[in-house]
C-alpha positions as CSV (number, residue, x, y, z in Angstrom):
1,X,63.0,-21.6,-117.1
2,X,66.5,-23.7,-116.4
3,X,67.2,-22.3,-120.4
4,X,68.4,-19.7,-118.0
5,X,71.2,-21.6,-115.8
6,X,74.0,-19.7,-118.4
7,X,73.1,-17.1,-116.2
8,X,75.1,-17.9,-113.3
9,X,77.9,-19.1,-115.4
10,X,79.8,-16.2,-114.9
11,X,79.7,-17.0,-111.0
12,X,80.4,-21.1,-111.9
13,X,83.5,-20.0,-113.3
14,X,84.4,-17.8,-110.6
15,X,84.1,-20.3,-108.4
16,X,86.3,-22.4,-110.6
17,X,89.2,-20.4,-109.2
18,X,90.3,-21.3,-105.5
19,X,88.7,-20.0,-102.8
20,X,92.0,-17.9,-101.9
21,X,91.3,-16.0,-105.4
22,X,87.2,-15.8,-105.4
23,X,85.6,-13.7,-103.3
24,X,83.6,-15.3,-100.1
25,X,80.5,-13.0,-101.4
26,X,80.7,-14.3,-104.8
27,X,80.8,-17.9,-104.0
28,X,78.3,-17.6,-101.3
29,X,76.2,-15.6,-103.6
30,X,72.6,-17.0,-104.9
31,X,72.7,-18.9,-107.7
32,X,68.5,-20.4,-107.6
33,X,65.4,-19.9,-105.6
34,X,63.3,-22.8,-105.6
35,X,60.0,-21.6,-103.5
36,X,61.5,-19.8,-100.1
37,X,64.9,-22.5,-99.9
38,X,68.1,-20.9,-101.9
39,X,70.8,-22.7,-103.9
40,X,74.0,-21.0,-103.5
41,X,76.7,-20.7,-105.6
42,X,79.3,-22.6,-103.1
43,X,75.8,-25.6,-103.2
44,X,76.3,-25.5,-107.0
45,X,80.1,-25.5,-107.1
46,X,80.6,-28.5,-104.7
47,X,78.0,-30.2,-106.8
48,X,79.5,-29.6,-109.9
49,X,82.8,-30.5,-108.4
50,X,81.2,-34.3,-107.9
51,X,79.9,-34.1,-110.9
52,X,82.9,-33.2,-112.8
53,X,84.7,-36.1,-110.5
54,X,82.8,-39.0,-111.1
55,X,83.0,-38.4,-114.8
56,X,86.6,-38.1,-115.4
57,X,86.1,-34.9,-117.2
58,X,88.8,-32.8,-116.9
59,X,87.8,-29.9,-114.7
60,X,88.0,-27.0,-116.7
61,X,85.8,-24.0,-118.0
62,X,84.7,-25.8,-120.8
63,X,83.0,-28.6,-119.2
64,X,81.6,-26.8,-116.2
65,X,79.7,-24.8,-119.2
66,X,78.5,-27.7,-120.4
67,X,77.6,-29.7,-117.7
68,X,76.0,-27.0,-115.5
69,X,72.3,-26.7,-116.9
70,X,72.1,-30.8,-116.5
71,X,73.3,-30.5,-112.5
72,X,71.5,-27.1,-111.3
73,X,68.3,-28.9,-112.9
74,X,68.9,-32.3,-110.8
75,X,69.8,-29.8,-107.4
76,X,66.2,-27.9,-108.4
77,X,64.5,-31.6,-108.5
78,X,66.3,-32.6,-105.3
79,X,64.4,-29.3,-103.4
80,X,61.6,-30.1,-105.0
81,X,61.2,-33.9,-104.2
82,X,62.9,-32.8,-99.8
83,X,60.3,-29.6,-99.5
84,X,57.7,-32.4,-100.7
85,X,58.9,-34.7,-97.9
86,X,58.6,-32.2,-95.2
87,X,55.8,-31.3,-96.3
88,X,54.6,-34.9,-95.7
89,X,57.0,-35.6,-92.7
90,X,58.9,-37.9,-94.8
91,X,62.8,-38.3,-93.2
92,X,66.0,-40.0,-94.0
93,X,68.3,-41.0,-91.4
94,X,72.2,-40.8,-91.0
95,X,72.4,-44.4,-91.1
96,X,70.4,-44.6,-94.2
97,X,72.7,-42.5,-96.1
98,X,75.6,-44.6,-95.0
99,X,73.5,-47.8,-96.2
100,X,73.1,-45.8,-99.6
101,X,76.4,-44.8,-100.0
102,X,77.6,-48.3,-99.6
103,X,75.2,-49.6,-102.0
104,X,77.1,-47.4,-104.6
105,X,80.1,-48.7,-103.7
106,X,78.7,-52.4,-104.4
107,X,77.1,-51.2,-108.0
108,X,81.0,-49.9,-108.8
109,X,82.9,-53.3,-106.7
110,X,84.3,-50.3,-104.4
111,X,86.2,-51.6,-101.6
112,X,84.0,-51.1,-98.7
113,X,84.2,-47.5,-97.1
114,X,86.0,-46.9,-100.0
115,X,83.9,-44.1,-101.7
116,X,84.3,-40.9,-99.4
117,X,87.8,-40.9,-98.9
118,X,88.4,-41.5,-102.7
119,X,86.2,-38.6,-103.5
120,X,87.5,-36.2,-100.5
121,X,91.0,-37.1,-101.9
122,X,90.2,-35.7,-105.1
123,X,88.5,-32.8,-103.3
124,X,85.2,-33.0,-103.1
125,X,83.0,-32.0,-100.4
126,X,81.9,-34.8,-98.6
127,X,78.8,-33.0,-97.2
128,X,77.6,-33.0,-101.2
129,X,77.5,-36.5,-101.5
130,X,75.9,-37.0,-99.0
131,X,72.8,-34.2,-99.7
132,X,72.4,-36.4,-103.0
133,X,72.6,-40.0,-101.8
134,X,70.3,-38.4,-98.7
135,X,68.0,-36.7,-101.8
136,X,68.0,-39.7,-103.9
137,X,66.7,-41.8,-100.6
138,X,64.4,-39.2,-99.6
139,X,62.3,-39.3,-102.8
140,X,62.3,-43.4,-103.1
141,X,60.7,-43.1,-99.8
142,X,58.1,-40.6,-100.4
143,X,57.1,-42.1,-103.3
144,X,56.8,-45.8,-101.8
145,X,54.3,-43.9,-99.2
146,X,52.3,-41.7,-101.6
147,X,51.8,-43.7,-104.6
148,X,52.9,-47.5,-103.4
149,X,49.4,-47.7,-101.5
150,X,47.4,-46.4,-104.2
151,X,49.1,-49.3,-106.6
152,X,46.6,-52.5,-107.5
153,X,47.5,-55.0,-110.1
154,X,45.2,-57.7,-110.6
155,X,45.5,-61.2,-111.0
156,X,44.2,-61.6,-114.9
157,X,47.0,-58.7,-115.1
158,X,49.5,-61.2,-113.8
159,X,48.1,-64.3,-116.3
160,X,48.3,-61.6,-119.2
161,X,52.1,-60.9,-118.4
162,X,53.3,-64.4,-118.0
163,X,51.5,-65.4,-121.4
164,X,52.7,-62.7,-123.4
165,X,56.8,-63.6,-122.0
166,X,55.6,-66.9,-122.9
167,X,55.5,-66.1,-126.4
168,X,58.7,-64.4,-126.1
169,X,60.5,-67.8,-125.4
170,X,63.8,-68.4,-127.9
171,X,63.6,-64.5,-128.3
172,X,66.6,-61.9,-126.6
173,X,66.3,-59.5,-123.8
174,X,68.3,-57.5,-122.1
175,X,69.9,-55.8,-119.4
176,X,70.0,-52.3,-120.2
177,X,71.6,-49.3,-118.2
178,X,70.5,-45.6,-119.3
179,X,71.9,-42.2,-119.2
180,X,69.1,-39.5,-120.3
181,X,69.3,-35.6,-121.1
182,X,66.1,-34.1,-121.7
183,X,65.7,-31.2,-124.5
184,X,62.9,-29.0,-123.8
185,X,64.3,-26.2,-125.8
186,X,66.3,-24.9,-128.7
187,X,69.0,-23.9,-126.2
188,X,69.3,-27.2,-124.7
189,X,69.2,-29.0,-128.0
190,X,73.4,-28.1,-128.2
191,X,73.9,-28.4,-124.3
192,X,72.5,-32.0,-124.1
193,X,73.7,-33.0,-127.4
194,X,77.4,-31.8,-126.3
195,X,77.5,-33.2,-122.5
196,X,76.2,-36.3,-124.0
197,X,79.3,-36.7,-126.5
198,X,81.7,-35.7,-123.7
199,X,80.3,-38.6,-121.1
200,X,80.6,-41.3,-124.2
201,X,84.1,-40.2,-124.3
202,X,84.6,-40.6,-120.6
203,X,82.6,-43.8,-120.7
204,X,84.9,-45.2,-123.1
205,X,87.8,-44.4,-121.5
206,X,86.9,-46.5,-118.7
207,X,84.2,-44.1,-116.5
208,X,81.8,-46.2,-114.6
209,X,78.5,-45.9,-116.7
210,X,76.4,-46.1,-113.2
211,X,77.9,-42.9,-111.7
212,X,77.9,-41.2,-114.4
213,X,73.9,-42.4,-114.9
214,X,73.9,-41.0,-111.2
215,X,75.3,-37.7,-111.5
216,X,74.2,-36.2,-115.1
217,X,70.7,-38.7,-116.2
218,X,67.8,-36.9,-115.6
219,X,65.1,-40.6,-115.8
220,X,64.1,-41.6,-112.9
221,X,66.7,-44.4,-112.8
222,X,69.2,-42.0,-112.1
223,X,69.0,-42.7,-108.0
224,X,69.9,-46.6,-109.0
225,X,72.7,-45.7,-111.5
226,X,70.5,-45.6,-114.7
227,X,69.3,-49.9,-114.5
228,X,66.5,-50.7,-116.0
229,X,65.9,-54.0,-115.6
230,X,65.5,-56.7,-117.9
231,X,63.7,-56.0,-120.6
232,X,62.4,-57.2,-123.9
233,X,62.8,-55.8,-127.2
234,X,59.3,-55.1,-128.0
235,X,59.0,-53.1,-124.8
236,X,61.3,-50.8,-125.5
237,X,60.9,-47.6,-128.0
238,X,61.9,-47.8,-131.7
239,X,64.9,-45.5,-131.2
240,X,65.7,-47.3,-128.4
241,X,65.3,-51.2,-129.5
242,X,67.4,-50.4,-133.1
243,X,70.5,-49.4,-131.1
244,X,70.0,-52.2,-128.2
245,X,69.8,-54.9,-130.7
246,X,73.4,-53.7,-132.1
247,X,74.8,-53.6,-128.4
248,X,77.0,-56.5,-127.2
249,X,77.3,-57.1,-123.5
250,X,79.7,-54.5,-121.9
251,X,79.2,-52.2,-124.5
252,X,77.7,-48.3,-124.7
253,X,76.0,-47.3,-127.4
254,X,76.8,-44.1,-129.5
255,X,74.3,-40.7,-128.3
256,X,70.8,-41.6,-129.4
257,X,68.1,-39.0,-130.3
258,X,65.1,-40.0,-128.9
259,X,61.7,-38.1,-129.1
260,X,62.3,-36.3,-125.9
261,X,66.2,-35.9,-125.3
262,X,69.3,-37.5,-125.9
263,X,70.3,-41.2,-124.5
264,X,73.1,-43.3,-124.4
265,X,72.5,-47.1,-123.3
266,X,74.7,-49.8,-121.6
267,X,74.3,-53.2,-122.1
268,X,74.9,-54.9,-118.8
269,X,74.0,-58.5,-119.5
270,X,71.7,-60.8,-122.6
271,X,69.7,-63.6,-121.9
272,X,67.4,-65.7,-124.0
273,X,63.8,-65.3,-122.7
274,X,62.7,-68.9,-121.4
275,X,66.4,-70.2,-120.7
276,X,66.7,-71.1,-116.8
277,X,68.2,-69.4,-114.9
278,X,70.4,-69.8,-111.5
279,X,70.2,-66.8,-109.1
280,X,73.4,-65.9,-107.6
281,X,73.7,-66.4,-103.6
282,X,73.0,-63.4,-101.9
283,X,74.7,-62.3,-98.5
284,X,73.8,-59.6,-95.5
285,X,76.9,-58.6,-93.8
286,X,78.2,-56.8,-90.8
287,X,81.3,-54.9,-91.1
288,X,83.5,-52.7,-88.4
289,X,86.4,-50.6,-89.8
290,X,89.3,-49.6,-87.6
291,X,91.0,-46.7,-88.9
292,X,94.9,-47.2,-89.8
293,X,95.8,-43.3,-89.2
294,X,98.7,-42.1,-90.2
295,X,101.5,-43.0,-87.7
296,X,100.0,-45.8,-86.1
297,X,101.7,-48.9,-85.1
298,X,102.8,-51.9,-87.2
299,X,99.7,-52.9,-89.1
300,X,100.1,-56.4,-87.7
301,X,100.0,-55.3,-84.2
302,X,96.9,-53.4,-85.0
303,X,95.4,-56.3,-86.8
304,X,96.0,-58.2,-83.4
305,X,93.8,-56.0,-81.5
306,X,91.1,-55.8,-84.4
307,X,90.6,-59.6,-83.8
308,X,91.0,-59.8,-80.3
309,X,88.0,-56.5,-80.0
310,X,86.3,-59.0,-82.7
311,X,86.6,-62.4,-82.4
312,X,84.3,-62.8,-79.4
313,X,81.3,-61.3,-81.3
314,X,78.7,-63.7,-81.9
315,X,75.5,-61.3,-83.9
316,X,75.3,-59.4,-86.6
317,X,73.8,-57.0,-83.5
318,X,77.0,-57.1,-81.3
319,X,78.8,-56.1,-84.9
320,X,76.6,-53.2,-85.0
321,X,77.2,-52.2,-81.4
322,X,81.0,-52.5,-82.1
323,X,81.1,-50.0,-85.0
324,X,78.8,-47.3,-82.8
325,X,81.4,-47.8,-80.1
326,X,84.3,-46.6,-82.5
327,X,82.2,-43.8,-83.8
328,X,82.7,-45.1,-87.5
329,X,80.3,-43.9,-89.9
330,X,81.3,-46.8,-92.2
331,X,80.5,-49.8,-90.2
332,X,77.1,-51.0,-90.2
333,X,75.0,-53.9,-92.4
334,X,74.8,-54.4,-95.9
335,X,71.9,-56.5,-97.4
336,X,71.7,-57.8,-100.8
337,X,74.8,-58.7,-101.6
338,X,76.0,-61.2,-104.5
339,X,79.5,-62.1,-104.4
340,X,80.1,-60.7,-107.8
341,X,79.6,-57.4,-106.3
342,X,82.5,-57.7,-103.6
343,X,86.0,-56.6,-104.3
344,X,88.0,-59.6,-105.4
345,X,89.6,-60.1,-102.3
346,X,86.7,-60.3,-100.2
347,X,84.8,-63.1,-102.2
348,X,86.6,-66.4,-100.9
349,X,86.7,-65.1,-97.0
350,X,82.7,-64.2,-97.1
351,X,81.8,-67.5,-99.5
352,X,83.4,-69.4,-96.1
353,X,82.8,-67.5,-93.4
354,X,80.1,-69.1,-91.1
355,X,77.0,-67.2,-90.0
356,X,77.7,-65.0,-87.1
357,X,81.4,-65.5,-87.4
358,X,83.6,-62.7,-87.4
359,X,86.6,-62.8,-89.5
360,X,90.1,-61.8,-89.7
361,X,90.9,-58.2,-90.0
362,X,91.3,-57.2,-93.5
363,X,93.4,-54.7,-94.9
364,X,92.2,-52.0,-97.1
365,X,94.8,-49.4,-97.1
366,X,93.8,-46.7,-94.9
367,X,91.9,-49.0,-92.0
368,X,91.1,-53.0,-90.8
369,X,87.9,-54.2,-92.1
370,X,86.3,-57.2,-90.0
371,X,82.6,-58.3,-91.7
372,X,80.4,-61.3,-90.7
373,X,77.9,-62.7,-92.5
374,X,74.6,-62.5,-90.6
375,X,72.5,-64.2,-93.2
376,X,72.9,-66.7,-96.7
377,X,70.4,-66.8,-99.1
378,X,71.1,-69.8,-101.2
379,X,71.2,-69.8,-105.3
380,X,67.6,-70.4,-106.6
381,X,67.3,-72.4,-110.0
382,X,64.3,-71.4,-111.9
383,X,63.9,-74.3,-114.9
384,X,60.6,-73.0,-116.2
385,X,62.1,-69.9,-117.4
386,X,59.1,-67.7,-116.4
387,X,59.3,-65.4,-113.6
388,X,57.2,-66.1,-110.5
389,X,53.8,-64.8,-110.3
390,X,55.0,-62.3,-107.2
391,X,57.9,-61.2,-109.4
392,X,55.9,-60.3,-112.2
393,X,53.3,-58.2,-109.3
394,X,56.3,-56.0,-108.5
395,X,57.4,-56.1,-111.9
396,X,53.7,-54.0,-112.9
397,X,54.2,-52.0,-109.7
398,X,57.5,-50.7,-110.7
399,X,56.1,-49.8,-114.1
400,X,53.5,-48.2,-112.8
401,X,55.4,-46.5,-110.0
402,X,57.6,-45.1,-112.4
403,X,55.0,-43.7,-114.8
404,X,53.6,-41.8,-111.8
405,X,56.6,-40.8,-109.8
406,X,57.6,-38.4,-113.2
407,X,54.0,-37.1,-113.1
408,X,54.5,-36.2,-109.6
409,X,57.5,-34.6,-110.2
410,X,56.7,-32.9,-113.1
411,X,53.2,-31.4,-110.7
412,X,56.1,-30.2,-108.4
413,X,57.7,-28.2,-110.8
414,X,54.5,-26.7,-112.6
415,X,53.3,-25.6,-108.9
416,X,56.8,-24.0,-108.0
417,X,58.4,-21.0,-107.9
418,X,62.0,-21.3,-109.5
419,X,64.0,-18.0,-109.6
420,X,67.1,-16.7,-110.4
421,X,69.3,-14.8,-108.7
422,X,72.5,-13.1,-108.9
């Protein structure tokens, strides 16, 4: 049935023309029905305009044709998976977007608060990135309730995984990113073949692979920027392992046909299974922004009153209360962090900033940044080389999550009712 998104194409490129020069009853027009909730054509268009953004495409006629069956598809999933999660009173709050939105901008070492204004700049609607990142979290969470629960792995199960990465020891695996179209269809053969070729262009000029995975992959490692995970070579698919083998680190692979679609791989990192292995330190911070609005007064005056608002502050909790109290959607705590993640800047002021110690203002261009770290969780040396027995429990869980979460989906979309309109 999404054979048919050319349909609305005519209306795509309509929209492609400003607002001044399209009609407010075409853009507003419907482009999809997905059971009784519409997409519109301005839904579609400030999608595609993120889209089109993140990649570095040029944003023309051409690539809106292209890319436009791959993005109405992931908007159809995303009704899908939030009409689900009503259905099951499943809910995502405001501050949980904002948490999600700065986990993007660790995967891309974003400056904090970094990512809306750099994409409103370039004129995309805010309110879109939000509905995905809110979309993407919606589904993680209904999943982790339906199908986490109904999860076992047993203990034999556990002995049988660590033996068998046993006898992978002095053998390579890898860190592996992934971008996938699917091809259900002659028609989509050419679309998926030709969107694919355009993001390896935009990848090698520099595109980050994990926003791109975001925006355009249609696995179910989309939400986390296409990772994978470390994985061995015999785990992964003969299509798959050939090109990964050829892969250095920090390289993308050509567009790989694949039984179902059309991938293109990153190799993030290599490691030799068995090796040990140091984990890197891993930080939860506070941070309170204080916009620098055009017009304001010297920065170093403004820094002043940053630190003197600040410096008293002695929990991660009085940080919080701080950003509420200047209305700043992008203050708030971040969990999980490794230094490497961190704009360079950052890294020597959090590596010696004391727990519950607020530091000095910051400047990041369009406002202060003050952070504290509120907990340290110290580097962790693993000489065995095997993973612990816990780590290879969630390891079997995700596997298994995985597997189920595309069944469920793909239930969704047998039981709906996906129309057309125009």
């Amino acid at each position: 049935m999404l054979a048919r998104a050319a349909i609305v194409l005519t209306l795509v490129l309509i929209s492609h023309l400003p607002f001044g020069q399209a009609s407010a009853q075409d853009v507003d027009r419907i482009a999809a029905v997905v059971n009784d909730e519409i997409i519109s054509l301005r839904d579609l268009d400030a999608r595609m305009k993120l889209a089109i953004t993140v990649s570095g495409l040029p944003d023309n006629i051409e690539n809106r044709r292209r890319a436009v069956p791959q993005v109405l598809r992931k908007m159809i999933d995303e009704r899908l998976q939030s009409q689900e999660a009503a259905r099951l009173k499943v809910s995502v709050g405001s501050d949980e977007v904002m948490r999600g939105l700065a986990n993007i901008e660790n995967q891309n070492r974003m400056p904090p608060g970094s990512l809306l204004p750099s994409l409103i700049k370039a004129g995309v609607d805010p309110d879109a990135v939000k509905d995905q990142v809110k979309a993407d979290i919606t589904w993680v969470k209904l999943i982790m309730r339906s199908l986490q629960p109904t999860i076992r792995v047993g203990e034999d199960e556990i002995t049988d995984r660590i033996e068998a990465i046993r006898l992978q020891f002095g053998q390579p695996e890898f860190m592996l990113a992934e971008i996938f179209l699917p091809v259900e269809s002659p028609r989509q053969e050419e679309e998926s073949r030709r969107l694919g070729e355009r993001l390896i262009e935009q990848l090698r000029a520099g595109a980050p692979f994990q926003a791109l995975a975001r925006q355009f992959s249609q696995s179910g490692t989309a939400a986390n920027g296409g990772v994978l995970g470390w994985t061995a070579p015999a785990a992964l698919d003969d299509d798959i392992r050939d090109v990964a083998m050829r892969l250095d680190k920090g390289q993308v692979s050509t567009l790989v046909r694949t039984g179902s679609g059309y991938a293109i791989l990153a190799m993030i990192d290599k490691r030799v299974t068995g090796e040990s292995t140091t984990s890197e330190p891993k930080f939860t911070l506070a941070q309170v922004f204080f916009p620098v609005p055009p017009g304001a007064p010297p920065i170093q005056q403004l820094a002043a009153k940053a630190a003197e608002l600040t410096s008293p502050l002695k929990s991660c909790t009085e940080m919080e209360d701080m950003g509420r109290k200047l209305n700043s959607e992008r203050s708030g705590i971040r969990e999980g962090l490794t230094l490497s993640v961190l704009p360079q800047a950052m890294r020597p002021v959090v590596s010696a900033l004391a727990i519950n110690k607020a530091s000095a203002p910051m400047n990041i261009g369009d406002a202060l940044l003050v952070v504290m770290v509120c907990a340290r969780e110290e580097a962790v040396t693993n000489k065995s080389g095997l993973p612990s027995r816990e780590a290879i429990k969630r390891a079997i869980e995700d596997e298994r999550l995985d597997m189920m979460s595309r069944r469920y989906l793909r239930d969704l979309r047998r039981a709906a009712f996906i129309d057309f309109r125009l």
